[in-house]
C-alpha positions in Angstrom: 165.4 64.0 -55.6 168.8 63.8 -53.7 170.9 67.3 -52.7 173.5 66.1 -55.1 171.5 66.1 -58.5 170.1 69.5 -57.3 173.9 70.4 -56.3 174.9 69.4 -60.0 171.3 71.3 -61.5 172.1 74.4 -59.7 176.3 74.2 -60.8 175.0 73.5 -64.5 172.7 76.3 -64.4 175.3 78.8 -63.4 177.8 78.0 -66.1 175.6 78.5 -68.4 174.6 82.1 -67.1 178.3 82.9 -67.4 178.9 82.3 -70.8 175.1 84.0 -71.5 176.3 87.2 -70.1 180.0 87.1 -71.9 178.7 86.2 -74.8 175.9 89.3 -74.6 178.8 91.8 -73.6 180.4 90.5 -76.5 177.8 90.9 -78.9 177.0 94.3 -77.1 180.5 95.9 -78.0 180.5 94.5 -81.3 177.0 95.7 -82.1 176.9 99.3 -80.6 180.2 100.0 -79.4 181.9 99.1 -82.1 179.3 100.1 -84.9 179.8 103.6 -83.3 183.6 103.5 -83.2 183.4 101.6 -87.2 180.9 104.4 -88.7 182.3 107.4 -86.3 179.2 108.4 -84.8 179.0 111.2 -82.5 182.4 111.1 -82.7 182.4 114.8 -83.6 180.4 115.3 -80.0 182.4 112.4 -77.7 185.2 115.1 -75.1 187.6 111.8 -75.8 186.4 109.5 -78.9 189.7 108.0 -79.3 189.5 106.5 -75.9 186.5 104.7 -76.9 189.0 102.0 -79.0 190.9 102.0 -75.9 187.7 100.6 -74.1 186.5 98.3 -77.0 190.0 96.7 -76.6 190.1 96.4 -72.8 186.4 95.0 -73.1 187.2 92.2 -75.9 190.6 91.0 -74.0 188.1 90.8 -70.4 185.8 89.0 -72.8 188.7 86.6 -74.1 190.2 86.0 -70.4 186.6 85.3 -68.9 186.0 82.6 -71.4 189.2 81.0 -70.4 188.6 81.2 -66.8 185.2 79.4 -66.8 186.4 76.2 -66.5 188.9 76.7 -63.7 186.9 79.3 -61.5 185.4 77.0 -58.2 183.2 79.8 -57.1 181.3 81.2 -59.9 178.6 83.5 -58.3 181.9 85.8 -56.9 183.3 85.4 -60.9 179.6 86.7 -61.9 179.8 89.5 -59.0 183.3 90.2 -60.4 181.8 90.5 -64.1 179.0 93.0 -63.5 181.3 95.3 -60.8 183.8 95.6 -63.4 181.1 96.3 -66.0 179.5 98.9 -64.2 183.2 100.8 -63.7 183.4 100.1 -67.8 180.0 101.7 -67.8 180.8 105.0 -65.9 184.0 105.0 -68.3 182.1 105.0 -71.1 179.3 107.7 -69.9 182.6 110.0 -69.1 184.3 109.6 -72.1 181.3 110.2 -73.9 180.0 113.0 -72.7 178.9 112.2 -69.3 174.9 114.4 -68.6 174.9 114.1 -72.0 176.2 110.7 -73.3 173.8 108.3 -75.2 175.0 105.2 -73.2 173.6 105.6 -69.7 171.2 103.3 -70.2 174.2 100.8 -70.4 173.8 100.8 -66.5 170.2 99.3 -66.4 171.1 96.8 -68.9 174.0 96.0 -65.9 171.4 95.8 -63.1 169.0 93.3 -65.7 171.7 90.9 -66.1 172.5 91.1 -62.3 168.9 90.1 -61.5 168.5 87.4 -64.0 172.2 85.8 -63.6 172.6 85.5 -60.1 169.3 86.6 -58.2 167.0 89.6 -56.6 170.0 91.2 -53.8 172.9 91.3 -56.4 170.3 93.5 -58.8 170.5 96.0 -56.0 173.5 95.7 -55.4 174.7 96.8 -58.6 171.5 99.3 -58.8 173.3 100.8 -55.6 176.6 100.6 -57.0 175.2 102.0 -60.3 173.5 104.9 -58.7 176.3 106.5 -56.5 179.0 106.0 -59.4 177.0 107.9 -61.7 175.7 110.6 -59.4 179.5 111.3 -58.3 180.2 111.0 -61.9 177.8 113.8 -62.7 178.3 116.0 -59.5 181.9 116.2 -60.6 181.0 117.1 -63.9 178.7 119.6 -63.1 181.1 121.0 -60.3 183.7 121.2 -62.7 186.0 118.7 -61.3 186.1 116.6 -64.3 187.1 118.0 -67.6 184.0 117.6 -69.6 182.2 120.3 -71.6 178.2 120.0 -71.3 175.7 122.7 -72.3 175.4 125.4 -70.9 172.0 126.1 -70.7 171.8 123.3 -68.6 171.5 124.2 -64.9 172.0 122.9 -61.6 168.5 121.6 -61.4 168.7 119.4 -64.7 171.9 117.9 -63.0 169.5 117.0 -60.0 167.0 116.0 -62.1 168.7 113.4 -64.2 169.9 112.4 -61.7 167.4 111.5 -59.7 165.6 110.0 -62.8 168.3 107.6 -63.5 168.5 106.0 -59.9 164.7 106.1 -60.2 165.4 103.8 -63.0 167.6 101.8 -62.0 166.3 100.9 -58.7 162.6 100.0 -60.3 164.6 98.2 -63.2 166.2 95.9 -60.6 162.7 95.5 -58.6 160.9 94.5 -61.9 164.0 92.3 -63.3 164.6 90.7 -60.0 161.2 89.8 -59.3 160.3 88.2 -62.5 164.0 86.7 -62.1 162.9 85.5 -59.2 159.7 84.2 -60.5 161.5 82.6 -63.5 164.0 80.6 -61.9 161.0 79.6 -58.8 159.2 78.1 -62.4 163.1 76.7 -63.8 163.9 75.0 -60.5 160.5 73.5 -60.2 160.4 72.4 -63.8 163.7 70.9 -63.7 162.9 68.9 -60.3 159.3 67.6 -61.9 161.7 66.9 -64.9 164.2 64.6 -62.5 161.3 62.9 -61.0 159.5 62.4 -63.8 162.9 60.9 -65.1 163.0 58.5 -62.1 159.8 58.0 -62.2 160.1 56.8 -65.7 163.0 54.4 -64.6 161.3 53.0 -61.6 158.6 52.4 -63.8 160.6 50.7 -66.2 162.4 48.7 -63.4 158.9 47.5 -62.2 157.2 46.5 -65.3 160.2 44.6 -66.6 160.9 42.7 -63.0 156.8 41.2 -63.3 157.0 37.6 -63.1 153.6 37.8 -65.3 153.8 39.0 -69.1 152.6 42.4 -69.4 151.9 44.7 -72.9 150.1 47.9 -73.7 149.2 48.5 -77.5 147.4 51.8 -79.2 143.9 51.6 -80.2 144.4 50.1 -83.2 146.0 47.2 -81.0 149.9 48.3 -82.0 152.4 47.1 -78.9 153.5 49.4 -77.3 155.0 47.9 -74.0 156.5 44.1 -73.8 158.3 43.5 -70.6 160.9 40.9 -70.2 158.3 38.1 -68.8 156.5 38.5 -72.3 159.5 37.6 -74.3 159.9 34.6 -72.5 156.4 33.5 -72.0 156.0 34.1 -75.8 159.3 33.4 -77.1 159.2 36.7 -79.3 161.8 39.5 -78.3 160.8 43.0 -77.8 163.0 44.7 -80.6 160.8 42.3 -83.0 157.2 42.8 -81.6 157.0 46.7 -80.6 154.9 48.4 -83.1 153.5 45.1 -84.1 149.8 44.0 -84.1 149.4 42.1 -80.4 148.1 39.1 -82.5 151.2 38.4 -84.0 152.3 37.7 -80.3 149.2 36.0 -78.8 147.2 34.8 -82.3 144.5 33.6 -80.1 143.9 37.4 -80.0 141.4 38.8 -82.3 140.8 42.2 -82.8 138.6 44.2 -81.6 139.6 42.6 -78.4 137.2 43.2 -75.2 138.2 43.5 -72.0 138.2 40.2 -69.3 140.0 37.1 -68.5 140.3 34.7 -71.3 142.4 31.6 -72.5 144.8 30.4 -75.1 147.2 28.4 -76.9 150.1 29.8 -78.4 153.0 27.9 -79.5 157.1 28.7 -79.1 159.4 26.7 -80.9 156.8 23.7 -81.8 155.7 23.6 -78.2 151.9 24.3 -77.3 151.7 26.7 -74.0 148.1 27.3 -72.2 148.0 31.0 -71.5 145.6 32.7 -69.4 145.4 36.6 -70.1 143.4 39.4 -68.6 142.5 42.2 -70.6 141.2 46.0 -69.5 141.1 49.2 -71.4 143.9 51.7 -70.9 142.9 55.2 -70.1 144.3 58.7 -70.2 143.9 61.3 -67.3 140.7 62.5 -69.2 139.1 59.5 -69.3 139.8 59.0 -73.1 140.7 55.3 -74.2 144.3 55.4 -75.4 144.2 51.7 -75.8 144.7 48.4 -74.0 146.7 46.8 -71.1 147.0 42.9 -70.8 148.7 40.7 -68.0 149.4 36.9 -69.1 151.2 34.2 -67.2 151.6 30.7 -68.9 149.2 28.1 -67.4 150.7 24.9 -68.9 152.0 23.0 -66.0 149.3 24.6 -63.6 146.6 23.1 -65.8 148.3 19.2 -66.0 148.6 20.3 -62.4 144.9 20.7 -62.0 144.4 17.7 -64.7 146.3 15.4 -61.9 144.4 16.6 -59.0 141.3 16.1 -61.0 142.0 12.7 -62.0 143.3 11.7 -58.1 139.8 13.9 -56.9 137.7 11.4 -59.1 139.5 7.9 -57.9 139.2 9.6 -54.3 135.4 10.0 -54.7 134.4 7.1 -56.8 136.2 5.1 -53.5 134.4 7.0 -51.4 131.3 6.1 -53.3 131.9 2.7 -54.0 132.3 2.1 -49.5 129.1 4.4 -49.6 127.3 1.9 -51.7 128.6 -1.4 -50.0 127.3 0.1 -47.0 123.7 0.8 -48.1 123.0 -2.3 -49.5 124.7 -4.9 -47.0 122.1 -3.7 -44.1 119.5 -4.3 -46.3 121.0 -7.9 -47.8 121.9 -9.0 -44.1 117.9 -8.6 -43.4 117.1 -10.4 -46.2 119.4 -13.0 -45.7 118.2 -13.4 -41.7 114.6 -13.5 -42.7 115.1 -16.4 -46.1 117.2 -18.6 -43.8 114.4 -18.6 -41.0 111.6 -19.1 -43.3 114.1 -21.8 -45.2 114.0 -23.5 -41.7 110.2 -24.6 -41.8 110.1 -24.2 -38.1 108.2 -20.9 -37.3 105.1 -20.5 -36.5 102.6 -18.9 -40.0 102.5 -15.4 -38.2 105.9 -15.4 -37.7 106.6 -16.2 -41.5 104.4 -13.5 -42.5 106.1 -10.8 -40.4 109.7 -11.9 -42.2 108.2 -12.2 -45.7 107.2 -8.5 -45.3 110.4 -7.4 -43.6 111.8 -9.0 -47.2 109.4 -7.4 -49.7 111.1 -4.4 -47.6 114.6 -5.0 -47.5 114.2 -5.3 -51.8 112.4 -2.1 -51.8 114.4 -0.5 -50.3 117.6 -2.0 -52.4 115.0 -1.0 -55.3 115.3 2.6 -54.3 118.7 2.8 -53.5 119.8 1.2 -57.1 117.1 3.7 -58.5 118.5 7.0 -56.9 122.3 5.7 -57.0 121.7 5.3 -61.3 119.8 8.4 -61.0 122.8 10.3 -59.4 125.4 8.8 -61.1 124.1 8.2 -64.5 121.3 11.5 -65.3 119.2 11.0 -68.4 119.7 13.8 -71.4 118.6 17.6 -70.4 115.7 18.6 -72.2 115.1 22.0 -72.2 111.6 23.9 -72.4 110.3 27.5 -72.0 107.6 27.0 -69.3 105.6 28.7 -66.4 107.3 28.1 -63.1 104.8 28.3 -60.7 102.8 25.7 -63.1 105.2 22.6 -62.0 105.4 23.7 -58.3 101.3 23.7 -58.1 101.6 20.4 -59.2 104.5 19.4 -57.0 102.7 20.8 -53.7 99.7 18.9 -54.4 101.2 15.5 -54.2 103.1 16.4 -51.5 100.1 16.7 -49.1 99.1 13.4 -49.8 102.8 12.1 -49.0 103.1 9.1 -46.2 105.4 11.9 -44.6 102.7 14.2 -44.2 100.4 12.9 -41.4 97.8 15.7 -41.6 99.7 18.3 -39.2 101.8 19.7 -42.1 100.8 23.3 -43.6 102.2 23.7 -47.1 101.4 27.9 -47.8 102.6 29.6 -50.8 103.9 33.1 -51.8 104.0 33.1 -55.0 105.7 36.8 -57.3 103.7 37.1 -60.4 104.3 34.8 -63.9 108.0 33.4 -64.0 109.2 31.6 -67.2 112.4 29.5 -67.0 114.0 27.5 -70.1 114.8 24.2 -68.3 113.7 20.4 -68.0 110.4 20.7 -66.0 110.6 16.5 -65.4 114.3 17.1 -63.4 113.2 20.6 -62.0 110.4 18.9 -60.7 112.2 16.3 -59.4 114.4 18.9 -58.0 110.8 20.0 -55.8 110.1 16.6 -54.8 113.0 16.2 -53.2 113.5 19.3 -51.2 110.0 19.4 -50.3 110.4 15.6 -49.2 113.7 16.7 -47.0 111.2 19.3 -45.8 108.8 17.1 -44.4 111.2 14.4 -43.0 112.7 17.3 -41.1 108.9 17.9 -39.6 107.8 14.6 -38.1 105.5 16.2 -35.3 104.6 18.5 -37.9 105.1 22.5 -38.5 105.0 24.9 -41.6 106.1 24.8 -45.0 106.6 27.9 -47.3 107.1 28.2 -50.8 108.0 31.5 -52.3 109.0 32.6 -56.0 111.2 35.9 -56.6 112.3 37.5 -59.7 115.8 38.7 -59.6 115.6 40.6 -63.1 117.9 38.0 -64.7 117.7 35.0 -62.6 114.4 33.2 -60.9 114.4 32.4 -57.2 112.9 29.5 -55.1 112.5 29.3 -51.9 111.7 25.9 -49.7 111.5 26.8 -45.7 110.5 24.6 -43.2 110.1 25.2 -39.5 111.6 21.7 -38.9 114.6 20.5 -36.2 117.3 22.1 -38.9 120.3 21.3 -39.3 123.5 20.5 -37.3 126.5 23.3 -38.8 129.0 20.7 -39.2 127.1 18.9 -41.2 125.4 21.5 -43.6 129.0 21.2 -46.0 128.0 17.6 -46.3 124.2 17.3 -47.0 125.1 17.5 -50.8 127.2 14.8 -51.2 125.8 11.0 -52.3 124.9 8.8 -48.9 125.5 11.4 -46.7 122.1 11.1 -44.1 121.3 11.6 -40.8 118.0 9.5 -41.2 117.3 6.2 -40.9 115.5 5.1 -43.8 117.3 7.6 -46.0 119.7 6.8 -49.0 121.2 10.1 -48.9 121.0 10.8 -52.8 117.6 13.0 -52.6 119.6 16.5 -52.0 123.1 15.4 -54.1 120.3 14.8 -57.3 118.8 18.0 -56.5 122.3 19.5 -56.5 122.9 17.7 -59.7 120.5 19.0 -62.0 120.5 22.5 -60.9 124.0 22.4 -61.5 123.1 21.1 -65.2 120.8 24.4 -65.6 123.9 26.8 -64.8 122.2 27.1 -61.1 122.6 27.3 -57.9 121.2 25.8 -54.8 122.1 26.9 -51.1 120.8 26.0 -47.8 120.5 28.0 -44.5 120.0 26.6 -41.7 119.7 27.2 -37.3 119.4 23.6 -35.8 116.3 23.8 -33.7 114.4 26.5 -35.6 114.2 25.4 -39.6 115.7 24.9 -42.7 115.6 27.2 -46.2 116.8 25.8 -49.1 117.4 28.5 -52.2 117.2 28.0 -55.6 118.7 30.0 -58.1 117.7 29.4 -61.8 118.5 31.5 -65.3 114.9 33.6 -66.2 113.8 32.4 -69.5 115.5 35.0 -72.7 113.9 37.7 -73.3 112.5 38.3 -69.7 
């Protein structure tokens, strides 16, 4: 907070101490002075009772011409020091003409050193304690010496003098300890109070200022889903002004909302002024200091031209990569069709020798193999039969898998397939495509292994998803190439169509998967799996 506001606090505070204590010495002389002076009591006791009008008077005009001065005086804490001086000569005055040892208003003077303490701070409280104390002692030393003409008692001696006086500046003295202390205290607690009170003001304003410059809709409703916040974005994202929506159910707003609402990211369609908007919103729970739910907190932003922009991109994406594929394709089968074209026209020739003819008929029989395969995988890739979904035993299929692949034309006899398998895991998936899945990695295993190695096999459970595990002790592969080994035709081998690992990809994809490879060219390959365990496990 700035020295000015606390300059302004600390001004404001002080006026309003002035007109406290006028308006208490007002009440003060109305109340007991002039009560007294009304109903003449003691009046038959007071040395000079008439003065006592004399005094109410001089005290009420004082009162009148303070009140008139607040506004013009520049330095008020000499006006307050003014005030209490002047009422503590009005306070020996009254004490003389009263009586002085014996007058019943000596306890005017603490009431003096109070509202020192509490109007202006701990030092003028004993000021006016000092000032009280050596008025009234000289007050009552010239009364007892005879100087002044009052009448007291007299079977009251020299020492009761002493005494009362040294009782009252006792008095006095631990009144303006006591008052100026918890003065002190007080206005410690006030000055703090109003400070937290400036800040929390700014705070607040800051606050304000930040929530309502968000670019994204923001709104905060009760538990029972009441707005309570709408920022500027809101109204415009929404077309629904604040004044209109606050205290409102959030679904009259958003009516894709539907209570009770839960907390995450979520999607809707609203519409403002006949237009459909895509809006994508983010829900969490609002919280108190304690912990307690007070209610909810949502940031929105509207999606519509970020989703046509992602429609595009899509769109351009898939004429990219059917391109891509289409060169991919055109590639793979003209080697093969140039080699069956060189071997027909030789044997169309009629020249070559029988041996010769054989050797190109089987480089043909080949060459349509493997045109077969490519055709097979590519429809395979591009065109996957329906997803049928079973509860079955995973470690059932890969038994079965393993077995054929020992008998493979890739594995010569210097392949070691071992398995370490984690107890009985249950999957609801297609066991035909996950199989398929198997085949091909454990294929890519075994291609990666021509002078032969080590193949392991392991199963984890995961509590809520099923792992599998294919790692082979092969040449691995290069790094720049392990972003590509996913996509169709991409192959590193000769006789490879490149579709074995982008089907595997595929259909693990289909079962809300995930597969991942990890690779150090030179030492192996690991290929994960990741699969959904089976409900209920």
């Amino acid at each position: 907070m700035t020295s000015d506001k606390l300059g302004g606090m600390k001004e404001k505070a002080s006026i309003l101490k002035v007109k406290a204590l006028i308006t208490i010495r007002a009440l003060f002389v109305t109340l007991l002075l002039g009560s007294s002076f009304l109903f003449e009591i003691g009046y038959a006791r007071f040395p000079y009772p008439h003065a006592l009008s004399y005094l109410i008077i001089t005290l009420y005009t004082l009162t009148i011409i303070y009140s008139l001065l607040i506004g013009k005086i520049k330095n008020l804490k000499v006006f307050l020091y003014i005030q209490l001086i002047l009422d503590v000569f009005f306070e020996i005055a009254l004490i003389y003409i009263t009586g002085g040892v014996e007058s019943w208003f000596s306890f005017t003077l603490i009431l003096t050193v109070i509202s020192s303490s509490i109007v202006l701070n701990r030092r003028a409280g004993y000021i006016i304690s000092t000032l009280s104390s050596i008025l009234y002692g000289t007050l009552i030393d010239l009364q007892f010496y005879g100087q002044l003409p009052i009448d007291f008692d007299s079977s009251i001696e020299g020492k009761d003098f002493l005494y009362n006086i040294f009782a009252h500046i006792i008095s006095i003295y631990l009144t303006a300890y006591l008052s100026g202390y918890l003065s002190y205290r007080l206005e410690r607690i006030v000055q703090k109070l109003e400070e937290r009170d400036a800040d929390l003001r700014d705070l607040e304003f800051f606050n304000k200022e930040v929530i309502e410059s968000l670019p994204s809709g923001l709104f905060t409703t009760d538990t029972s889903g009441n707005i309570l916040i709408f920022n500027r974005a809101a109204e415009r994202i929404t077309g629904t002004k604040k004044d209109f929506i606050i205290g409102k159910r959030i679904d009259r707003a958003l009516p894709f909302l539907k209570l009770p609402i839960l907390d995450g990211r979520m999607e809707g369609i609203i519409k403002d002024n006949g237009v459909e908007k895509i809006i994508g919103l983010n829900i969490s729970t609002l919280r108190d200091i304690g912990g307690k739910d007070t209610g909810l907190i949502g940031i929105f932003q509207d999606l519509t031209e970020l989703k046509k922009l992602e429609t595009e991109i899509k769109k351009k994406e898939k004429w990219a990569v059917i391109g891509e594929l289409s060169a991919s394709i055109a590639h793979e089968i003209r080697n093969p069709l140039a080699s069956l074209k060189g071997s027909i026209e030789m044997l169309k020739e009629g020249t070559i020798p029988q041996k010769h003819r054989e050797r190109l008929m089987e480089i043909a029989l080949k060459e349509m193999g493997r045109l077969n395969r490519i055709i097979t995988d590519f429809l395979t890739y591009s065109r996957p039969g329906p997803t049928e979904f079973k509860r079955f035993d995973l470690h059932s299929v890969l038994d079965e898998t393993l077995e054929l692949l020992k008998n493979v034309e890739q594995n010569k006899g210097n392949i070691s397939i071992k398995k370490d398998f984690s107890g009985r895991l249950e999957v609801n998936a297609d066991p035909q495509k996950i199989r398929q899945v198997f085949w091909n990695l454990g294929i890519n295993a075994m291609e990666a292994m021509p002078e032969g190695g080590e193949l392991v096999v392991s199963t984890k459970n995961r509590e809520k998803t099923v792992e599998v595990s294919f790692r082979d002790s092969g040449h691995g592969i290069h790094e720049k190439n392990i972003k590509e080994i996913f996509y169709p035709f991409f192959t590193t081998k000769e006789q490879g169509t490149g579709l074995g690992l982008a089907i595997a990809y595929r259909i693990i994809e289909e079962h809300k998967g995930k597969l991942t490879v990890n690779s150090r060219y030179g030492i192996g390959t690991t290929f994960e799996i990741m699969l959904p365990m089976a409900d209920g496990k």
